[in-house]
C-alpha positions as CSV (number, residue, x, y, z in Angstrom):
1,X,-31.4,-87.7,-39.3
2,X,-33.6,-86.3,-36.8
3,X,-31.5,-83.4,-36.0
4,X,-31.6,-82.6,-40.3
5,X,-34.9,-83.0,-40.3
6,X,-36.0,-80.1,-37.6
7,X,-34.0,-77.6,-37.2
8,X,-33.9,-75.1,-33.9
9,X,-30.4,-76.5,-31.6
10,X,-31.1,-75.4,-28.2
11,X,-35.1,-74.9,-28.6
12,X,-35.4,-78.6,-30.0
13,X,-36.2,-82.3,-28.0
14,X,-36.1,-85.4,-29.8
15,X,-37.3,-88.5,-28.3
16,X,-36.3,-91.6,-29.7
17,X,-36.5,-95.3,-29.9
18,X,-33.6,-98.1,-30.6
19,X,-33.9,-101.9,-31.6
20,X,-35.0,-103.3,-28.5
21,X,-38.3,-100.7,-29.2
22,X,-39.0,-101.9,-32.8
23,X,-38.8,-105.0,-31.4
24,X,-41.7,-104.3,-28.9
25,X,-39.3,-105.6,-26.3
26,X,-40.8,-104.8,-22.7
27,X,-37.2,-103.3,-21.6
28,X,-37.6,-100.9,-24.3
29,X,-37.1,-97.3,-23.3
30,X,-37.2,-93.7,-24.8
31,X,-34.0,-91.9,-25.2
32,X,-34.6,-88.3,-24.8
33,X,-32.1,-85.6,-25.7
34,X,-29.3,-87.9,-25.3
35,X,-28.6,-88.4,-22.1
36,X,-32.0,-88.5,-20.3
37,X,-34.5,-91.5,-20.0
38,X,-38.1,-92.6,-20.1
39,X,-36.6,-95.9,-19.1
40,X,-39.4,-98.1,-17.3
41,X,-42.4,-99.9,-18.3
42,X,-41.6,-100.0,-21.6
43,X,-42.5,-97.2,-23.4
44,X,-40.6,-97.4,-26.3
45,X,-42.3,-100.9,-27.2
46,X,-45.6,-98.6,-27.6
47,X,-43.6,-96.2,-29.8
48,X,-42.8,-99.4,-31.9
49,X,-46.1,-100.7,-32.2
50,X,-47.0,-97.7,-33.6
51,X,-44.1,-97.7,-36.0
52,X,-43.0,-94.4,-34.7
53,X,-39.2,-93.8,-34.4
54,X,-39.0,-90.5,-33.0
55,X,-40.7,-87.5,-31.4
56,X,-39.0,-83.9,-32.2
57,X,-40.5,-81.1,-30.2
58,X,-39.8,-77.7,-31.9
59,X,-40.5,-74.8,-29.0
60,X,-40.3,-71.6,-30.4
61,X,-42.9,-69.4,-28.2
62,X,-42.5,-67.8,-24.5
63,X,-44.4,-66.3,-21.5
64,X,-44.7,-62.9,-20.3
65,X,-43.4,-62.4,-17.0
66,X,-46.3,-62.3,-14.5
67,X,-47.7,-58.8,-13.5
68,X,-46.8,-57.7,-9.8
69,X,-43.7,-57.8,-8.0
70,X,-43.6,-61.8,-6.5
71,X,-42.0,-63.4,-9.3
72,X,-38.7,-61.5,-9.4
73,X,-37.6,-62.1,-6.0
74,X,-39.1,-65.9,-5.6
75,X,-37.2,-66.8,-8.9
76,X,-34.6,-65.0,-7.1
77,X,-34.6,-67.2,-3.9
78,X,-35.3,-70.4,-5.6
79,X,-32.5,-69.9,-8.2
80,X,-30.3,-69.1,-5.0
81,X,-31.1,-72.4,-3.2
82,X,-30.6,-74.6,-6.3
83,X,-27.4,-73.2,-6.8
84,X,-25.7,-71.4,-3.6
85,X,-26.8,-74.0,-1.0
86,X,-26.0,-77.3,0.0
87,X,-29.3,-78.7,-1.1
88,X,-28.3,-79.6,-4.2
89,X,-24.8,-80.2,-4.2
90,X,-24.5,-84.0,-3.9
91,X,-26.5,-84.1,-7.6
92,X,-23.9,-81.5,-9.1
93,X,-20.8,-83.0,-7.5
94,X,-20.0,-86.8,-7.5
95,X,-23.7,-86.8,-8.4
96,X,-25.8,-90.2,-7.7
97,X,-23.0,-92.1,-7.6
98,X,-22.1,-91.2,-4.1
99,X,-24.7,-93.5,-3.7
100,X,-22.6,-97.1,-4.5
101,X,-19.8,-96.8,-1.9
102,X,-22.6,-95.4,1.0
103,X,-25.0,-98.2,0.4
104,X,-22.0,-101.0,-0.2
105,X,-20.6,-99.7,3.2
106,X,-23.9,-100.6,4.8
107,X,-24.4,-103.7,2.7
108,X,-27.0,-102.4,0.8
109,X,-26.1,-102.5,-2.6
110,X,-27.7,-105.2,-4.7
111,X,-24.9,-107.4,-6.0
112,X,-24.6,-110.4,-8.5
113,X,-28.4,-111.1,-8.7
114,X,-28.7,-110.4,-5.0
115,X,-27.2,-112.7,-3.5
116,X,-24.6,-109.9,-1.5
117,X,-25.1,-106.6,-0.3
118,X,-21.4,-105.4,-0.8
119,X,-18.7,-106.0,-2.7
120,X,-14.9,-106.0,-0.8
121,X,-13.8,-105.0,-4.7
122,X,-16.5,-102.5,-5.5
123,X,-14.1,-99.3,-5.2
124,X,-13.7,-99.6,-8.9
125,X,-17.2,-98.5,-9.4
126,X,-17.8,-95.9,-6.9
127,X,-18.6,-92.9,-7.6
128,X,-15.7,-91.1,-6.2
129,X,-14.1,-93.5,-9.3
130,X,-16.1,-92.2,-11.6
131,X,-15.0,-88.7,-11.0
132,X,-11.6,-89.2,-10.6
133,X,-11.1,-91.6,-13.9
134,X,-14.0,-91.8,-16.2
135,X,-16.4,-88.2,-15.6
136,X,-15.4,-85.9,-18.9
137,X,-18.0,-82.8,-18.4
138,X,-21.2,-82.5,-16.3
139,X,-24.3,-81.3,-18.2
140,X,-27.6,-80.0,-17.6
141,X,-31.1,-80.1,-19.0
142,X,-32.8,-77.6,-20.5
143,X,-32.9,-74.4,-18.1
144,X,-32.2,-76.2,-15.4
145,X,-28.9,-74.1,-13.3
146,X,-27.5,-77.9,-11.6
147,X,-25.7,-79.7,-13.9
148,X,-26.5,-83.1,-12.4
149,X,-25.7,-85.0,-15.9
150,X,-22.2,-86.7,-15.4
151,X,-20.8,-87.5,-19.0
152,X,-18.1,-90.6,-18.7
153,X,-15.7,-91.3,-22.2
154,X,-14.7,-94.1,-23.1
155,X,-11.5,-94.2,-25.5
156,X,-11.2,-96.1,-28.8
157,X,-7.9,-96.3,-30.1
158,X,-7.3,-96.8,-33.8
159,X,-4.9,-98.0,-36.1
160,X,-2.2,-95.3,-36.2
161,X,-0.4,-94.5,-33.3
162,X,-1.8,-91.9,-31.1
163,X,-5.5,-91.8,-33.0
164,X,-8.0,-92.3,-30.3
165,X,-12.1,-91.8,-30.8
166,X,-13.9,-90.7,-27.8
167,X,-17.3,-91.6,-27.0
168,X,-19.2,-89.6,-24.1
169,X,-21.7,-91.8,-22.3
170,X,-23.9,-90.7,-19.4
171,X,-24.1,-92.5,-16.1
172,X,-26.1,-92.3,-12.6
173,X,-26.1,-94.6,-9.3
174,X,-29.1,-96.8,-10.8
175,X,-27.1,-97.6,-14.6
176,X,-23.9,-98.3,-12.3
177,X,-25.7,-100.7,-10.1
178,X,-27.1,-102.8,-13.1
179,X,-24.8,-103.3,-15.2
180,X,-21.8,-103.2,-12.2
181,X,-22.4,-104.3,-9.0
182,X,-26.1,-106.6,-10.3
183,X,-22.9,-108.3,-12.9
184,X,-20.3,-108.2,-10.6
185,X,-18.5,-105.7,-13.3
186,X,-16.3,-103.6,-11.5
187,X,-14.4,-101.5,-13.2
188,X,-15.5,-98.1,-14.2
189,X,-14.7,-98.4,-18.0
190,X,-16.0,-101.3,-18.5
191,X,-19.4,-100.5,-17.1
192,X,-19.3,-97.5,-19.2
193,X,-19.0,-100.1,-22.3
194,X,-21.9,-102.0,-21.2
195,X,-24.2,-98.6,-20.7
196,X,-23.5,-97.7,-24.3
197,X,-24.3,-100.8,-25.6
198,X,-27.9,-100.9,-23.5
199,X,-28.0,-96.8,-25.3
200,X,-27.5,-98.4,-28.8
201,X,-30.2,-101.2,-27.9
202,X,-32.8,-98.9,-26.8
203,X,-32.9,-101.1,-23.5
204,X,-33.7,-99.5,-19.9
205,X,-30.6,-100.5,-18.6
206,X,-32.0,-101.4,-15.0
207,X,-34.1,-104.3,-16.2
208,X,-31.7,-105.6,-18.8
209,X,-28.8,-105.6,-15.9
210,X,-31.0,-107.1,-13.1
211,X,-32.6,-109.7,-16.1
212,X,-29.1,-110.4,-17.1
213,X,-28.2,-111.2,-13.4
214,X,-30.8,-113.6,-13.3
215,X,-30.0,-115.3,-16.7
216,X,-26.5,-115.3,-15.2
217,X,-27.7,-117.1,-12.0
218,X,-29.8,-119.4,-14.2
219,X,-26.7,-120.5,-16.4
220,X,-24.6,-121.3,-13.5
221,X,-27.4,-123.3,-12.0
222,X,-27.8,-124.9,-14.8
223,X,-31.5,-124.0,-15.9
224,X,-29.9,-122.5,-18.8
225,X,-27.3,-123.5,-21.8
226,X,-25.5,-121.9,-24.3
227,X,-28.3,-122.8,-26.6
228,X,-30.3,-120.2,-24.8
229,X,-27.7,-117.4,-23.6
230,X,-25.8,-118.1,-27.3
231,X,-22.5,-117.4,-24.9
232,X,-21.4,-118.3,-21.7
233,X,-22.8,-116.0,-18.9
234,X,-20.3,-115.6,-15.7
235,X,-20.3,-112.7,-13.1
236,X,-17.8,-110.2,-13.8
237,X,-17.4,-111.0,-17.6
238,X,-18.0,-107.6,-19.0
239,X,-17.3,-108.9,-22.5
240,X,-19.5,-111.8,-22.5
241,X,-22.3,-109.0,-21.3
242,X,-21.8,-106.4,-24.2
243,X,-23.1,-109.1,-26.6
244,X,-25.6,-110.5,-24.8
245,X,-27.0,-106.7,-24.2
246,X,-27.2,-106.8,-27.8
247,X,-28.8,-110.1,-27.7
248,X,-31.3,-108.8,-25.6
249,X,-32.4,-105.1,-27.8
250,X,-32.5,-107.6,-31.1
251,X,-34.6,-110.4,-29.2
252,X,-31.3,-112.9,-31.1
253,X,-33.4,-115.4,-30.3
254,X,-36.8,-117.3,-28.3
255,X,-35.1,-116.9,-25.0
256,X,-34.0,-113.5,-25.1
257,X,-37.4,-111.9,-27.2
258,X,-38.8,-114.0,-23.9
259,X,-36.2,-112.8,-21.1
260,X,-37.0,-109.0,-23.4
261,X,-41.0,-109.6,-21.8
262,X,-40.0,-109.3,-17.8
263,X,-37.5,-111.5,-16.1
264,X,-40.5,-113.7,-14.9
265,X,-41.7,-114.7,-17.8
266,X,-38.1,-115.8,-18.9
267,X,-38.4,-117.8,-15.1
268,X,-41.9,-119.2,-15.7
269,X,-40.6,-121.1,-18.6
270,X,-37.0,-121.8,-17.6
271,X,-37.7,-122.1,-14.0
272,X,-35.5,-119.2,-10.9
273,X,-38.2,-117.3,-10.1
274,X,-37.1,-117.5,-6.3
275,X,-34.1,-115.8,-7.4
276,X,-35.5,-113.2,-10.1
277,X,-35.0,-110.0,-8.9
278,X,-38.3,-108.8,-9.9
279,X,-40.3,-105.9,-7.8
280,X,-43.4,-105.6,-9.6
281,X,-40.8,-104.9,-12.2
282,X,-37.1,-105.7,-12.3
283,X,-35.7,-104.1,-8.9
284,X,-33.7,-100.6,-8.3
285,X,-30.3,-100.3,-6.6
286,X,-31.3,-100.4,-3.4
287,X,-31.6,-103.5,-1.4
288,X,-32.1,-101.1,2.3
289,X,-34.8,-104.0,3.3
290,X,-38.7,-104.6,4.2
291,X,-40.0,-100.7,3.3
292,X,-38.6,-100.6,-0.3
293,X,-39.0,-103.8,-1.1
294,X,-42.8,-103.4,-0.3
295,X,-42.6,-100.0,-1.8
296,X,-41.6,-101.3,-5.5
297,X,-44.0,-103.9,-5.5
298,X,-46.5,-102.4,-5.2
299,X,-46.0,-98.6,-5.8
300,X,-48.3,-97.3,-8.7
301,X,-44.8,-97.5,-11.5
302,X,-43.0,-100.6,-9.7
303,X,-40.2,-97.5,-9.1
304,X,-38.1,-96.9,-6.9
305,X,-38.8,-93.2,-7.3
306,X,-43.1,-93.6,-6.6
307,X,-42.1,-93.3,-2.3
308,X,-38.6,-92.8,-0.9
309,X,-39.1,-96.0,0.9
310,X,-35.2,-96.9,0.8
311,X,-34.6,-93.5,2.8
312,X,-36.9,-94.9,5.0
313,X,-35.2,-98.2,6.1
314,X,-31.6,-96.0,6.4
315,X,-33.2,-93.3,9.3
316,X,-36.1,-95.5,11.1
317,X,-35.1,-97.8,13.6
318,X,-38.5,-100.3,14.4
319,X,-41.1,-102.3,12.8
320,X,-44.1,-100.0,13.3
321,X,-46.1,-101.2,9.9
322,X,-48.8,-98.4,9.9
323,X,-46.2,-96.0,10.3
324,X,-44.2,-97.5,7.4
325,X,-47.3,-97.6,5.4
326,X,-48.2,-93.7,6.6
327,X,-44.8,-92.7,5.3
328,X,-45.5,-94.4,2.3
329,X,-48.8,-93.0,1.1
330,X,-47.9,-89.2,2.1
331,X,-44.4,-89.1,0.1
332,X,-46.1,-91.0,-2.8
333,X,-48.6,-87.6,-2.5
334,X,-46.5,-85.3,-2.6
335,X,-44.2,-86.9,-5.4
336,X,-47.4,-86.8,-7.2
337,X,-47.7,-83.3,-7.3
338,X,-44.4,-82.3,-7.7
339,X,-44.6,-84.2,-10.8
340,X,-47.6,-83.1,-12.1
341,X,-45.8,-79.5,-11.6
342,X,-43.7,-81.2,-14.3
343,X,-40.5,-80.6,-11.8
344,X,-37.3,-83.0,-11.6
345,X,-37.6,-85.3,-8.4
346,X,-33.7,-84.2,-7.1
347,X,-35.5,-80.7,-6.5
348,X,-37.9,-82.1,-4.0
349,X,-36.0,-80.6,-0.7
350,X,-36.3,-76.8,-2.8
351,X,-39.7,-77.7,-4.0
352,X,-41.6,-78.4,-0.9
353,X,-45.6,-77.6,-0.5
354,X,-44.9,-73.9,1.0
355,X,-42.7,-73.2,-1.9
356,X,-44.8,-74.5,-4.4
357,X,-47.7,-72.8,-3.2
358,X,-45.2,-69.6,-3.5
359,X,-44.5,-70.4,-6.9
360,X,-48.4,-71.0,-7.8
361,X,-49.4,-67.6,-6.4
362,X,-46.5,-65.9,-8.6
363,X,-47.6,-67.0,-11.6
364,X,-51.4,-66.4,-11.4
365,X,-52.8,-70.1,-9.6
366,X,-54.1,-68.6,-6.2
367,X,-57.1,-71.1,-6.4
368,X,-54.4,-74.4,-6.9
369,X,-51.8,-72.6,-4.4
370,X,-54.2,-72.6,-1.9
371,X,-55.6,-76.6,-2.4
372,X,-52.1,-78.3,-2.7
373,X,-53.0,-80.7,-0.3
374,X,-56.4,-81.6,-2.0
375,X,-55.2,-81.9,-5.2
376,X,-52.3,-84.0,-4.5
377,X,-54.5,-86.1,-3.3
378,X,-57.1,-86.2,-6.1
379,X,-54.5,-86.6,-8.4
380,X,-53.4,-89.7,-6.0
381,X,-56.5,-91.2,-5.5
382,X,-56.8,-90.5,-9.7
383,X,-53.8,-92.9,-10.2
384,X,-54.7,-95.7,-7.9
385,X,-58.3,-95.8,-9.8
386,X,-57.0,-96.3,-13.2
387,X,-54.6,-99.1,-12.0
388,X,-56.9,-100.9,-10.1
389,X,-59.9,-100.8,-12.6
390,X,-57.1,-101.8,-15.3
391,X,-56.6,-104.9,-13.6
392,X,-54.0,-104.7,-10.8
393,X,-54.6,-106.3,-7.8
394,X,-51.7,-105.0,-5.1
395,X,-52.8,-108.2,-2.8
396,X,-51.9,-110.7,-5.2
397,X,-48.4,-109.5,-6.0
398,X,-45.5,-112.0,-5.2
399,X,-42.3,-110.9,-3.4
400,X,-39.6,-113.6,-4.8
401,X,-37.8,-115.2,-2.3
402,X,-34.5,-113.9,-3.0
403,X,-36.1,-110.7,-1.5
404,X,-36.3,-112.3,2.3
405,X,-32.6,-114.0,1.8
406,X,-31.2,-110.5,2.4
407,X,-29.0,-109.5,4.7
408,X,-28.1,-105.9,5.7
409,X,-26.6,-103.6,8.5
410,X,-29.7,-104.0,10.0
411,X,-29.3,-107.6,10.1
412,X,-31.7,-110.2,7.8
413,X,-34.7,-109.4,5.9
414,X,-37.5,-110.1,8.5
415,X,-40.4,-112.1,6.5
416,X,-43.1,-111.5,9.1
417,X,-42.5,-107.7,8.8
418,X,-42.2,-107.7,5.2
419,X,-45.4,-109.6,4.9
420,X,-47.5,-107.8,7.5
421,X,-46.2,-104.9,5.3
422,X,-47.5,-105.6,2.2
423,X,-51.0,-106.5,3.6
424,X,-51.5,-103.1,5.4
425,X,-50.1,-101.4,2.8
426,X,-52.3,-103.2,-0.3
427,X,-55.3,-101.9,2.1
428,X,-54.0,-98.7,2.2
429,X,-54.0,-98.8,-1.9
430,X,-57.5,-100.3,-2.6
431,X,-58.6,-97.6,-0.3
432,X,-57.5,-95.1,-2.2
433,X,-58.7,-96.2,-5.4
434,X,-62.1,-97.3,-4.2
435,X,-62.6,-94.5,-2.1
436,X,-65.8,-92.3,-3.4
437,X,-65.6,-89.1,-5.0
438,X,-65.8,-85.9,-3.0
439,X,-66.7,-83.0,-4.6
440,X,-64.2,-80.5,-4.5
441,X,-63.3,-77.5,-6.9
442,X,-61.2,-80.0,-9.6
443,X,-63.3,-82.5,-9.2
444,X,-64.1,-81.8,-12.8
């Protein structure tokens, strides 16, 4: 309808809400153009409550090229390392995906609500798999030269003989983990199935996989019944899954438009909070140990994208806490930036502060190139503001339990660390935001 509506293929984006938005459900995400996400934090539950279905964004205007001779050969030389080197090879190849067998060969990988960090099975799922069986076409957003989108078909066949419909669905190392290895689903197709039913839903498909783990978890434990789950929930029962992924975008029923609110809330009536895999928000696919953990709990989006602090528990041996809480604090800066530059996160080994500041003084932003640092962190300082004043306080957040059952390569989850942790790095945060202002030349 959308697409009728507003014309323009090609110059067009349409974002767009399913069930699970209109139904204010706080998994809701936004679809946009297909096969790309605002999937956290439920933004499509505020595009519900405003009765708003969709967002088409018509762009029809363009740029002269800057005046002077940098832009031409930087484009040049950036265009070149996106495409010619190696730095961005693992997002057009086997893309994200690689990600499952390298962090299940570690014991890493989050699986069936947590409680492993590998799977001996979880070949059917990797994403080598993927590739081999499942990946029809790679795809790329607008202007971008990568191609990191890996399309996946699944196969319908129909009535007559040899009538098959195909349906192309989108998958990445994060939709994989939730609703494979969290569901101990492990077979390629099937996970496909249970991504385009979270599409259809308008659910972010990370928290409805890690909630369903939990539920699943709770229903073998008893806390829960049929009554609630409406059918039996059981690891590895992809079919039992589609429907209650349904369930869930609807809200079918009390527990599931509660379970739809956060996993916790579902837990503070039903009881399994110490086994609700909840950072802040429900948890990403990586359970690497003390640094993320503390990392999503408290980062600014519960993300595991606000600090790369699962690369950091893979490459640094020790338990030096300000060092862990340094690391955290300067990648969330310079992730700030790189965002507010409105630039894809993969990019961030192209796009480092040098570069930028390149790009900056191309187009015509001497005065920013030359204040990087400063602004990123203003803009840093900005955020932590807002979300302390608006109520958060990063002291008071609760790590489950679950969280210091795990065991990795590195051995078990050390409590002491991950608690020192979280203290030095909730300073660290109510620093920032309490900090005064120093004047500077954007400090208006």
């Amino acid at each position: 309808m959308l697409r009728r509506m507003v014309g323009g293929s090609g110059h067009r984006s349409i974002l767009r809400i399913g069930p699970a938005g209109e139904n204010r459900s706080a998994m809701a995400c936004i679809n946009v153009d297909t096969y790309r996400h605002f999937g956290r934090l439920g933004g499509g539950a505020v595009m519900g409550a405003k009765n708003l279905k969709g967002i088409a964004i018509l762009g029809d205007g363009s740029f002269d090229l800057p005046a002077g001779k940098e832009y031409g050969p930087l484009f040049q030389k950036i265009y070149g390392q996106l495409t010619e080197t190696t730095m961005m090879d693992k997002y057009h190849n086997l893309g994200t995906p690689i990600n499952v067998a390298v962090l299940n060969g570690i014991r890493a990988l989050p699986c069936r609500n947590l409680q492993r960090t590998s799977d001996e099975a979880i070949s059917g799922i990797t994403g080598e798999t993927f590739a081999q069986r499942a990946l029809l076409r790679n795809m790329a957003c607008a202007g971008c030269p990568v191609g990191c989108i890996h399309l996946g078909f699944l196969r319908e066949k129909f009535a007559e003989p040899n009538e098959y419909l195909y349906r192309q669905v989108t998958y990445d190392h994060e939709p994989i983990f939730a609703m494979g290895a969290m569901l101990g689903v492990l077979d390629a197709f099937q996970v496909l199935t249970l991504l385009e039913a979270a599409e259809k839903a308008g659910l972010d498909v990370m928290s409805a996989g890690v909630a369903l783990a939990w539920a699943t978890e709770a229903f073998e434990k008893g806390l829960l019944s049929e009554k609630e789950t409406l059918i039996p929930l059981k690891f590895g029962d992809a079919g039992a899954y589609a429907v209650a992924v349904k369930h869930l975008g609807l809200g079918a029923n009390d527990f599931y438009r509660l379970l739809g609110q956060g996993t916790l809330k579902a837990a503070e009536k039903y009881g399994g909070a110490d086994f609700a895999c909840v950072l802040g928000q429900e948890m990403g696919g990586y359970a690497t140990g003390e640094v993320f953990f503390v990392s999503q709990a408290l980062g600014l989006r519960h993300s595991h994208l606000d600090a790369g602090g699962y690369s950091y528990d893979q490459k640094q041996k020790g338990k030096d806490v300000a060092r862990a809480v340094e690391f955290l604090v300067q990648d969330e800066k310079a992730r700030v930036f790189l965002t507010s530059m409105v630039s894809c996160l993969f990019a961030r080994e192209v796009y480092k502060e040098d570069a930028l500041a390149e790009c900056l003084n191309a187009v015509g932003y001497r005065n920013l190139a030359q204040d990087v640092d400063a602004v990123a962190r203003r803009i840093q300082k900005m955020r932590w503001q807002i979300r302390l004043k608006t109520g958060f306080d990063p002291a008071s957040v609760k790590i489950p339990e679950r969280f210091k059952q795990v065991v990795t390569w590195k051995g078990a989850v050390d409590p002491d660390y991950l608690n020192s942790l979280q203290t030095a790095y909730a300073e660290r945060i109510r620093e920032m935001g309490n900090s005064p202002e120093r004047g500077d030349a954007y400090a208006s």
